[in-house]
C-alpha positions as a Markdown table, in Angstrom:
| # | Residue | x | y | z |
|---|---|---|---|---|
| 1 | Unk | 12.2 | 15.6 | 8.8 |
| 2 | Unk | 9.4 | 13.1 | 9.9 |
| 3 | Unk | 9.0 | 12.5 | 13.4 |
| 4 | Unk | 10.9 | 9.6 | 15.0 |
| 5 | Unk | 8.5 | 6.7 | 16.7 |
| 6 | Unk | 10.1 | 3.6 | 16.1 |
| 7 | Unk | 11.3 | 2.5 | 19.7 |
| 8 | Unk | 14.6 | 1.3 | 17.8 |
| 9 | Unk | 15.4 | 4.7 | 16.6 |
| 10 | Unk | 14.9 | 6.8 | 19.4 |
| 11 | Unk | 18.1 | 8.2 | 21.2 |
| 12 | Unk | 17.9 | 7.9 | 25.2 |
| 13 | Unk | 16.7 | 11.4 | 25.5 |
| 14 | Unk | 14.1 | 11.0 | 22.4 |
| 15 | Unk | 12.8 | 8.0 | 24.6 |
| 16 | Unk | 12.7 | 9.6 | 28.0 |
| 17 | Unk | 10.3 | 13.0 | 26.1 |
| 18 | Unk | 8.0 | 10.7 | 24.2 |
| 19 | Unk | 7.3 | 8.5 | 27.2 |
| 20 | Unk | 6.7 | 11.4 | 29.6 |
| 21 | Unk | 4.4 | 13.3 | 26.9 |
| 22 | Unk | 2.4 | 9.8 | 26.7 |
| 23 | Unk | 3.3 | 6.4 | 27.6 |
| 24 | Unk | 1.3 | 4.4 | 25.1 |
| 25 | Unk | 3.3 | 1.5 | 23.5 |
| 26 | Unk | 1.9 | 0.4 | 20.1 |
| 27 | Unk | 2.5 | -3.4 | 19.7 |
| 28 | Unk | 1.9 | -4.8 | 15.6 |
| 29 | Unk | 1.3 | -8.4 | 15.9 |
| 30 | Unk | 2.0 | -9.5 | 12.8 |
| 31 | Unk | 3.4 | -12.9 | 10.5 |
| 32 | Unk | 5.7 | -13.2 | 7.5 |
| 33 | Unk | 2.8 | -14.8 | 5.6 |
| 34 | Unk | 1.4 | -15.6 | 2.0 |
| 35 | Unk | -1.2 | -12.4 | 1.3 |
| 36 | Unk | -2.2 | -13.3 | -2.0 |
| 37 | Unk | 0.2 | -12.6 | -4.8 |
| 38 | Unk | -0.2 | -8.9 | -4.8 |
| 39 | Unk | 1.1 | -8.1 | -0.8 |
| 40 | Unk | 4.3 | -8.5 | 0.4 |
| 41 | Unk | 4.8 | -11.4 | 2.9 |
| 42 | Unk | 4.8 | -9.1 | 5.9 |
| 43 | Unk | 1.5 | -7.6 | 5.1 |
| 44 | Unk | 0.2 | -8.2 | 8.3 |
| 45 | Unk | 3.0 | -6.1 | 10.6 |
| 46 | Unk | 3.3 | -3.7 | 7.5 |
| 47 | Unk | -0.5 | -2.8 | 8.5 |
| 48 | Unk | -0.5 | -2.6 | 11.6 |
| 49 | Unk | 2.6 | -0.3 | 11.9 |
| 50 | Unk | 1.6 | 1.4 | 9.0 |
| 51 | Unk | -1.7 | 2.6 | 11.4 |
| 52 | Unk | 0.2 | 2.6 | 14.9 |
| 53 | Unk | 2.8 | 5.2 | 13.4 |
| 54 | Unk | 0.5 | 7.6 | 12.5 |
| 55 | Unk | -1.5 | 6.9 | 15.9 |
| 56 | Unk | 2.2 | 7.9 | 17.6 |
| 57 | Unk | 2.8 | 10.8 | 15.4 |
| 58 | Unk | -1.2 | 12.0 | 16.1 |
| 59 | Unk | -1.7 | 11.1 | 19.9 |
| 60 | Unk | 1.9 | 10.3 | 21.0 |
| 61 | Unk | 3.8 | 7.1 | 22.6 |
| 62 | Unk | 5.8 | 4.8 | 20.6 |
| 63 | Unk | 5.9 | 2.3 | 18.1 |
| 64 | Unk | 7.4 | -1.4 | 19.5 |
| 65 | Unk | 9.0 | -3.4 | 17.2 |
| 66 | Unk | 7.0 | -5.7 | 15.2 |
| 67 | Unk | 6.8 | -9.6 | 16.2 |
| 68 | Unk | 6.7 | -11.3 | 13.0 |
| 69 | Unk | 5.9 | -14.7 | 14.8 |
| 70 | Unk | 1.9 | -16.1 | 15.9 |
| 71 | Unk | -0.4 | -18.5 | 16.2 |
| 72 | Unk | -3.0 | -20.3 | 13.5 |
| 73 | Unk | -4.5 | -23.1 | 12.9 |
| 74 | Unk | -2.0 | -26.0 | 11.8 |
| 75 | Unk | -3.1 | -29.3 | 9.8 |
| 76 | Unk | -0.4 | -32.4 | 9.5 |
| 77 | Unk | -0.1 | -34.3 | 7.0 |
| 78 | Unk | 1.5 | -38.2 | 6.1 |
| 79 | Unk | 3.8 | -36.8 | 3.6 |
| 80 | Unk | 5.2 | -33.2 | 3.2 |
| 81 | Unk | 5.1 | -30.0 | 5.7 |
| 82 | Unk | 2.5 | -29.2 | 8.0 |
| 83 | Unk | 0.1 | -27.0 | 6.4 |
| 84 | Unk | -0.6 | -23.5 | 8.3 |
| 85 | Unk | -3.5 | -21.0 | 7.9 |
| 86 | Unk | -4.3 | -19.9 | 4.3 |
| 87 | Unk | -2.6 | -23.3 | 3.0 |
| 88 | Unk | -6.6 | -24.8 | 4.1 |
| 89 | Unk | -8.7 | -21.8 | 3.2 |
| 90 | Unk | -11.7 | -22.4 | 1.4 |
| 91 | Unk | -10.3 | -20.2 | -1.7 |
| 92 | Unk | -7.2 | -22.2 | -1.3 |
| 93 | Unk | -7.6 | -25.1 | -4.2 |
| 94 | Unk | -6.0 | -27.9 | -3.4 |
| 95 | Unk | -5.2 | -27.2 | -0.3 |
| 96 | Unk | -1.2 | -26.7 | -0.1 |
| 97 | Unk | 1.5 | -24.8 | 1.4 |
| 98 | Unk | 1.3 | -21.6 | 0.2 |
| 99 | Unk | 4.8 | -19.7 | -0.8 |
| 100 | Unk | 6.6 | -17.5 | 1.8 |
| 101 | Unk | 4.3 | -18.5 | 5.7 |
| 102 | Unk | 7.1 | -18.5 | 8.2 |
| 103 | Unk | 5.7 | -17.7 | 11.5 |
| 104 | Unk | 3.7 | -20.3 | 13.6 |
| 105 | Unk | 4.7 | -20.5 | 16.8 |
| 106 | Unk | 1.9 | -22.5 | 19.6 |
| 107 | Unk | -0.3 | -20.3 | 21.3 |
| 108 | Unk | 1.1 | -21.3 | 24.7 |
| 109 | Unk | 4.6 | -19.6 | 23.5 |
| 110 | Unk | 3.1 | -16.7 | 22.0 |
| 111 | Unk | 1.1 | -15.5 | 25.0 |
| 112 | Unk | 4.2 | -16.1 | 27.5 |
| 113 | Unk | 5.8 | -14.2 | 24.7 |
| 114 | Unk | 3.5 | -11.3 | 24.8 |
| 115 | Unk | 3.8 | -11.8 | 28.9 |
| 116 | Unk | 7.4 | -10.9 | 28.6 |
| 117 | Unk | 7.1 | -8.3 | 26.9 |
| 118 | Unk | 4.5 | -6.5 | 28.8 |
| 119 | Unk | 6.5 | -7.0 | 31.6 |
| 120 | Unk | 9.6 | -5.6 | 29.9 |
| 121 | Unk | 7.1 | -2.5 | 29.0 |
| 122 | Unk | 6.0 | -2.2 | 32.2 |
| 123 | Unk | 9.4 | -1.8 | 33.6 |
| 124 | Unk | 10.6 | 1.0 | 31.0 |
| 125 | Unk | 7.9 | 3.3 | 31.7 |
| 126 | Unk | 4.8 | 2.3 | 29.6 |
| 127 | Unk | 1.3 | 2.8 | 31.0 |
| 128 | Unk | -0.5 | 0.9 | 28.0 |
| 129 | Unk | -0.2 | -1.2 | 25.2 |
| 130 | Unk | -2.2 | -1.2 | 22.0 |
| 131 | Unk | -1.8 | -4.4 | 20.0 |
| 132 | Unk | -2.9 | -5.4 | 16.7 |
| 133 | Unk | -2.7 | -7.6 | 13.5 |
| 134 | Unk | -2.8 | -11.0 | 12.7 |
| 135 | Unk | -6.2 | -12.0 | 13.4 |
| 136 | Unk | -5.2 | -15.3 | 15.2 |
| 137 | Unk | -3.1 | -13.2 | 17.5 |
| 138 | Unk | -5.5 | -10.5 | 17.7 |
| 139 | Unk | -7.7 | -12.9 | 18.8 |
| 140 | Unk | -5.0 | -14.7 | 21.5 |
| 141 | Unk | -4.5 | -10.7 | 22.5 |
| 142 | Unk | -8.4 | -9.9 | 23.4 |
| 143 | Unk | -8.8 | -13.4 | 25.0 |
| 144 | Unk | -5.8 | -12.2 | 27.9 |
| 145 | Unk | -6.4 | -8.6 | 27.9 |
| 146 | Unk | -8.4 | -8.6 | 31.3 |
| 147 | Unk | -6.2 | -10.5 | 33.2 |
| 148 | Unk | -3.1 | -9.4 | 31.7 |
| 149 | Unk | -4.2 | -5.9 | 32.8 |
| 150 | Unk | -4.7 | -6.7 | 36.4 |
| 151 | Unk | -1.4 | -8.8 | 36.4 |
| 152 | Unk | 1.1 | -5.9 | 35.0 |
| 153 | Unk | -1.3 | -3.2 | 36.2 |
| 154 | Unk | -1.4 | -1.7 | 32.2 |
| 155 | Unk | -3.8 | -0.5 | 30.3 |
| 156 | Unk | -4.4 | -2.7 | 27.1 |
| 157 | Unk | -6.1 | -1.8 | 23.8 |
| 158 | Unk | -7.8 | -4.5 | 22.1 |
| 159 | Unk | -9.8 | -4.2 | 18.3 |
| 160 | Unk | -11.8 | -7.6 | 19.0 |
| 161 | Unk | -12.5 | -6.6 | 23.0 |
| 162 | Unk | -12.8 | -3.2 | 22.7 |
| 163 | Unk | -14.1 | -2.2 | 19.5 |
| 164 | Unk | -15.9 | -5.2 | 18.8 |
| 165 | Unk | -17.5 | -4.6 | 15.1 |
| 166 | Unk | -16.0 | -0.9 | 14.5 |
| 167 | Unk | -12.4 | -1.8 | 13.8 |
| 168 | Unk | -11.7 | -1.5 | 10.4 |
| 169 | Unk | -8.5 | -2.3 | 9.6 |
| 170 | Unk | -7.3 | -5.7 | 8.8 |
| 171 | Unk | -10.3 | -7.2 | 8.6 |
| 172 | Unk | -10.2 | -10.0 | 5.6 |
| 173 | Unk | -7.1 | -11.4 | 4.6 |
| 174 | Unk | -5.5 | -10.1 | 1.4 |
| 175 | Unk | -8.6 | -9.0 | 0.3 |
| 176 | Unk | -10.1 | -5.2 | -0.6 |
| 177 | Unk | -9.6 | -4.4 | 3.1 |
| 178 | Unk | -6.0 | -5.4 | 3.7 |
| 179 | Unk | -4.5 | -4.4 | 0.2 |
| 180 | Unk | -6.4 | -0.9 | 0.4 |
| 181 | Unk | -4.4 | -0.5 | 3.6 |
| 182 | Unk | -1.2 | -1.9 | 2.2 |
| 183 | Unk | -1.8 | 0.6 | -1.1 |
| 184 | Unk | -1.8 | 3.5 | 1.6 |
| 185 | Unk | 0.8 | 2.9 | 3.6 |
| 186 | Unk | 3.3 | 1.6 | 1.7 |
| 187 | Unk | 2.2 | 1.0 | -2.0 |
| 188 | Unk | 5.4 | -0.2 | -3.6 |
| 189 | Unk | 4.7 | -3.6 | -2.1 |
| 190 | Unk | 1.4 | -4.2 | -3.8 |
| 191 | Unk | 1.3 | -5.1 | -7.1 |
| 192 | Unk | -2.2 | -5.8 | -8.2 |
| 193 | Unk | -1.3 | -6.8 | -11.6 |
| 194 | Unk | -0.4 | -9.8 | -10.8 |
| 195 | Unk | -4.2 | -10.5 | -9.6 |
| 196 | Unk | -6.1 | -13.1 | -12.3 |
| 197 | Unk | -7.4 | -10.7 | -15.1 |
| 198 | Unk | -10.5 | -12.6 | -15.0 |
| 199 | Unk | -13.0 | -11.8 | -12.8 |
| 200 | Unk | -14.4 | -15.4 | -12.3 |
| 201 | Unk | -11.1 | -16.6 | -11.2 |
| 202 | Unk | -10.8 | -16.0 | -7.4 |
| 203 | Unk | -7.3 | -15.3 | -6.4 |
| 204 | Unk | -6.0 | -18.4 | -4.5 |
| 205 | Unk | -5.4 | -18.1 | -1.0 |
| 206 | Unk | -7.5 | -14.7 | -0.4 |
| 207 | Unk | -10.5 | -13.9 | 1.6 |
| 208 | Unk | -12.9 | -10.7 | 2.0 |
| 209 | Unk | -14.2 | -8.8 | -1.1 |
| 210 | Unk | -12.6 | -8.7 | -4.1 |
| 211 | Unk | -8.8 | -7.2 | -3.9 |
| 212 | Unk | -9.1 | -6.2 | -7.4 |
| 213 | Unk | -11.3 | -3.5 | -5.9 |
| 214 | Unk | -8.6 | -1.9 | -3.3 |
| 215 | Unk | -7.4 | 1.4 | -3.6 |
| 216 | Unk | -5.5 | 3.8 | -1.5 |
| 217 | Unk | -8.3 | 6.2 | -1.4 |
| 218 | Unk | -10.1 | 3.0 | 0.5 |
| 219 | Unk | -7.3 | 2.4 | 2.6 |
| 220 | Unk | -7.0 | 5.6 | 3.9 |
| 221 | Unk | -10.5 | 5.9 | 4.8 |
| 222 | Unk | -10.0 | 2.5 | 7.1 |
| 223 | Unk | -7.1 | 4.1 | 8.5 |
| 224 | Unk | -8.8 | 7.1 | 9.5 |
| 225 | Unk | -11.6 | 5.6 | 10.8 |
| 226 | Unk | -9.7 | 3.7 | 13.1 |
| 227 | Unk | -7.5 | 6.5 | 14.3 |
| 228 | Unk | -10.8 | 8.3 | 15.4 |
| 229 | Unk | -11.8 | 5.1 | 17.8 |
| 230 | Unk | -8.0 | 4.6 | 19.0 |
| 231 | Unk | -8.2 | 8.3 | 19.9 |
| 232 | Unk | -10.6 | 8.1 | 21.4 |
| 233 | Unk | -10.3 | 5.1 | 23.3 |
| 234 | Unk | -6.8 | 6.5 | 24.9 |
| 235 | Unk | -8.5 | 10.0 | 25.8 |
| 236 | Unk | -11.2 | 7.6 | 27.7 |
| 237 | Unk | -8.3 | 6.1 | 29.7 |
| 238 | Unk | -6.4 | 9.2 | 30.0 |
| 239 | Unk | -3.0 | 7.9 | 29.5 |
């Protein structure tokens, strides 16, 4: 039977033993967002817990549930939607609103949400929080780590403070990176078929190297790597 870390899933007791073996909380930040036509729309929380369950299973603590909800950049418009990340990429042409993004929130209500929660983790017993994913949130997350850490007296883990250059995971957008991840933890929802045939057609809405290039083997290599710095990190902090 594979080893329960989804905070949801845990019984009382189950709780109570993980936390007291180690009480790291893994946080994916993540969106329900357009990642190219071959990822499923919650490619970036897919990732993220995809890593931070095999972090709980390797180093212990558990797995939070995902937020499906962040900031980006946002661009109105006289007539029709707003138009939200990807939807004014360069490799977006024209720019438009791309199929399935359902997650902006301001940044203002995304750190006080993030406050909350950290302050609901303090209370149950965590000693620090590891967040990751969507790279506008990532970003929002490393630019209120320090202070957040003083205020709710946590440690936080942060790719872009912490690890600023090594990360590997997650770092293009639907490109080789991100769908080599998606391939190794959970390939049914890739589908890289659906990628242009031709090679001087640049999927729409995509950016990094080439995702016609990803492969599991490449994911698990990212993962990996990063397990070794989040390892690492934690045995640093000795929580």
């Amino acid at each position: 039977m594979t080893e329960k870390v989804r905070y949801e899933e845990l019984l009382p007791h189950e709780f109570e033993a993980r936390l007291a073996q180690r009480p790291v909380g893994y946080l994916p930040i993540g969106t329900l967002e357009w990642h190219g036509v071959q990822n499923a729309l919650g490619a970036d929380f897919i990732q993220s817990r995809g890593l931070f369950e095999r972090a709980a299973r390797q180093f212990g603590g558990i797995v939070l549930p995902p937020l499906w909800l962040g900031p980006d950049r946002i661009t109105g418009q006289d007539n029709g939607p707003d138009l939200i990340g990807m939807d004014t990429a360069k490799t977006t042409t024209p720019h438009r609103q791309l199929p399935g993004s359902c997650y902006w929130i301001p940044k203002g209500l995304f750190t006080a949400l993030l406050e909350v929660i950290l302050a609901q983790a303090k209370r149950a017993g965590f000693r620090c929080i590891v967040a990751d994913g969507h790279g506008p949130s990532r970003k929002a997350w490393a630019e209120m780590a320090d202070s957040w850490e003083k205020q709710f007296e946590l440690h936080l883990i942060s790719a872009k403070r912490d690890f600023a250059g090594q990360w590997r995971t997650q770092n293009d957008h639907a490109g080789r990176n991100e769908t080599s991840i998606m391939m190794a933890v959970t390939p049914a929802l890739v589908d890289l078929s659906l990628l242009p045939a031709d090679r001087d057609v640049w999927p729409q809405g995509v950016g990094g190297k080439d995702p016609r290039d990803a492969s599991a083997e490449y994911g698990e290599q990212l993962i990996e790597d990063t397990l070794a710095l989040l390892g690492g990190r934690l045995d640093e902090l000795g929580v």
